[in-house]
C-alpha positions in Angstrom: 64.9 61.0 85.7 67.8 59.7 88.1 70.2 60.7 85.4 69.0 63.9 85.0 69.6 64.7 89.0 72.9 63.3 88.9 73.6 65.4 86.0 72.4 68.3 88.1 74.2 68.0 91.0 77.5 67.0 89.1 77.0 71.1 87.1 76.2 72.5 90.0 79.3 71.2 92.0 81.5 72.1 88.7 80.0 75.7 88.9 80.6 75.6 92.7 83.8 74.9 92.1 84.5 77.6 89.7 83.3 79.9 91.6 85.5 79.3 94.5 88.5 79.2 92.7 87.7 82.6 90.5 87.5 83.8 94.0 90.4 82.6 95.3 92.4 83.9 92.1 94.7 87.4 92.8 93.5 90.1 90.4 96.8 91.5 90.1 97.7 93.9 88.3 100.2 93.4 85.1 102.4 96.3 84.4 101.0 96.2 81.0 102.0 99.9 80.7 105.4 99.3 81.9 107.0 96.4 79.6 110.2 98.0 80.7 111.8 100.4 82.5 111.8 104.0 81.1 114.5 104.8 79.5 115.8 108.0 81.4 119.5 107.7 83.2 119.5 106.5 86.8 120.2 109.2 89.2 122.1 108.2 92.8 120.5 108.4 95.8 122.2 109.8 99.0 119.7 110.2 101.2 116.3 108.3 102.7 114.1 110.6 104.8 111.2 108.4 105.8 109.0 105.5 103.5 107.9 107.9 101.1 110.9 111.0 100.3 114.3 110.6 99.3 117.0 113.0 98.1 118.7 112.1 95.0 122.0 113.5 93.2 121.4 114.6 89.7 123.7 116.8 87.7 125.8 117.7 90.8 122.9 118.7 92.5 121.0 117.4 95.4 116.7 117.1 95.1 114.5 116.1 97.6 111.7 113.4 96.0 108.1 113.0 97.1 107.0 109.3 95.6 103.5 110.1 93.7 100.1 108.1 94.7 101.6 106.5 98.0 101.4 107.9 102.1 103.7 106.1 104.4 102.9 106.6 107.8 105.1 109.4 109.3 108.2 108.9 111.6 108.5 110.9 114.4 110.3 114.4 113.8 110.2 117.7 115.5 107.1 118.3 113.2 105.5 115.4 113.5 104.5 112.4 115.8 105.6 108.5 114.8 102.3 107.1 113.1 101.8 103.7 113.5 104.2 101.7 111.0 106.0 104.6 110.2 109.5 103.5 111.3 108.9 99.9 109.5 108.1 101.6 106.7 111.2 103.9 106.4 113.3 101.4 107.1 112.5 99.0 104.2 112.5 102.0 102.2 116.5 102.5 103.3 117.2 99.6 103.0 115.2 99.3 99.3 116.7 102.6 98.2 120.4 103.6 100.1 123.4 103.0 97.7 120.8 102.2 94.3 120.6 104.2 91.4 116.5 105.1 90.9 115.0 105.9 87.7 112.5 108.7 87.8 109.5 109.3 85.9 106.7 112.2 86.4 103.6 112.3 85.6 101.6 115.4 84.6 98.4 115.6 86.1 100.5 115.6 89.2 102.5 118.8 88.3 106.5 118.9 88.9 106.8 119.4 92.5 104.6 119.9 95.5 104.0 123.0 97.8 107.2 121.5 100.3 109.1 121.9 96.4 109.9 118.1 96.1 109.7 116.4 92.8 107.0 114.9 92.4 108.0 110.9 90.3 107.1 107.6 90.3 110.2 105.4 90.6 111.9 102.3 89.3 115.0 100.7 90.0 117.1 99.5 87.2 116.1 95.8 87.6 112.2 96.8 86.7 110.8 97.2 90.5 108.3 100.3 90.2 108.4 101.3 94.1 106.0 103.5 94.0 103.4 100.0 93.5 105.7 97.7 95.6 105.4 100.0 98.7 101.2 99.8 98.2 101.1 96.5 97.5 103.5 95.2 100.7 101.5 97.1 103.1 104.4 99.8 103.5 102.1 102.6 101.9 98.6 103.8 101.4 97.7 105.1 98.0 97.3 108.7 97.9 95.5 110.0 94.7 95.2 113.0 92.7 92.9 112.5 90.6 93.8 111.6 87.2 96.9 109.8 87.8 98.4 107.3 85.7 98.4 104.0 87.7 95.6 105.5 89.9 93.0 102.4 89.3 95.9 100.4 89.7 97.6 102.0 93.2 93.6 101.4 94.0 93.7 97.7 93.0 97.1 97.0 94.9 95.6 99.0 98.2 92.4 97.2 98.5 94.1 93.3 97.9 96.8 94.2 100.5 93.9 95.4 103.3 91.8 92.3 102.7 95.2 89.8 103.3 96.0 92.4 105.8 99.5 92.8 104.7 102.0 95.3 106.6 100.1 98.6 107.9 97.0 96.8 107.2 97.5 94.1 109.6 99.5 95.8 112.4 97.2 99.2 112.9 94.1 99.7 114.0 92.4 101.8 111.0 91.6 105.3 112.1 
């Protein structure tokens, strides 16, 4: 009888234990999908509005870019007041993003460009960082979903474990 309680209570400190270490365990997400960087040339960019637009050059050309599934907080303009975070969030994008070469992918359940006629892309640097993810999951960005997008459950996952460690926005604002 005495063995059988000691087995008891040596299972249920093993499942006690299980449990708080499944719990304690990062669901992150791999980039499965992206095993490497898509293979599209690197366009320059020239030009970092605020955490979430940049202006690239391509074929002689300057665009304006709108990063897909992400809202940074705005910076103050004539247009708009500074949101809180905004500035910290264009600034890493700057320094992320001035003098690199971007690669660009779309993706078409967003459409080509918005109503403002940016492009509408999900970007990667050469080295393999998709921004577009590292912006969400440092606190820098919220996601901002149309339905049907590509990394959608993923720009979901990445929001949600950055709010419960309270990571960048999600620490230093009070949610509105």
């Amino acid at each position: 009888m005495r063995a059988k309680k000691y087995l008891y209570t040596f299972l249920m400190l093993v499942m006690a234990f299980l449990a708080i270490w499944a719990l304690s365990q990062k669901t992150r997400w791999p980039l499965e999908e992206i095993k490497t960087v898509p293979e599209k040339e690197p366009v320059k960019i020239v030009y970092v509005y605020d955490g979430d637009t940049f202006d690239i050059e391509e074929n002689d050309r300057i665009q304006r870019v709108r990063l897909l599934g992400l809202d940074t907080p705005e910076v103050e303009s004539p247009y708009e007041h500074e949101e809180c975070f905004g500035a910290e969030a264009s600034e890493y994008l700057k320094k992320l993003l001035i003098g690199q070469e971007v690669i660009l992918t779309d993706d078409v359940s967003a459409g080509d460009r918005d109503k403002y006629n940016r492009l509408l892309r999900y970007a990667f640097l050469p080295n393999g960082l998709f921004i577009n993810a590292h912006l969400i999951e440092q606190g820098f960005a919220k996601k901002y979903l149309i339905s049907g997008l590509k990394y959608e459950s993923h720009f979901k996952e990445l929001e949600r474990d950055a709010k419960i460690e309270k990571i960048g926005l999600w620490g230093a604002c009070k949610e509105e």
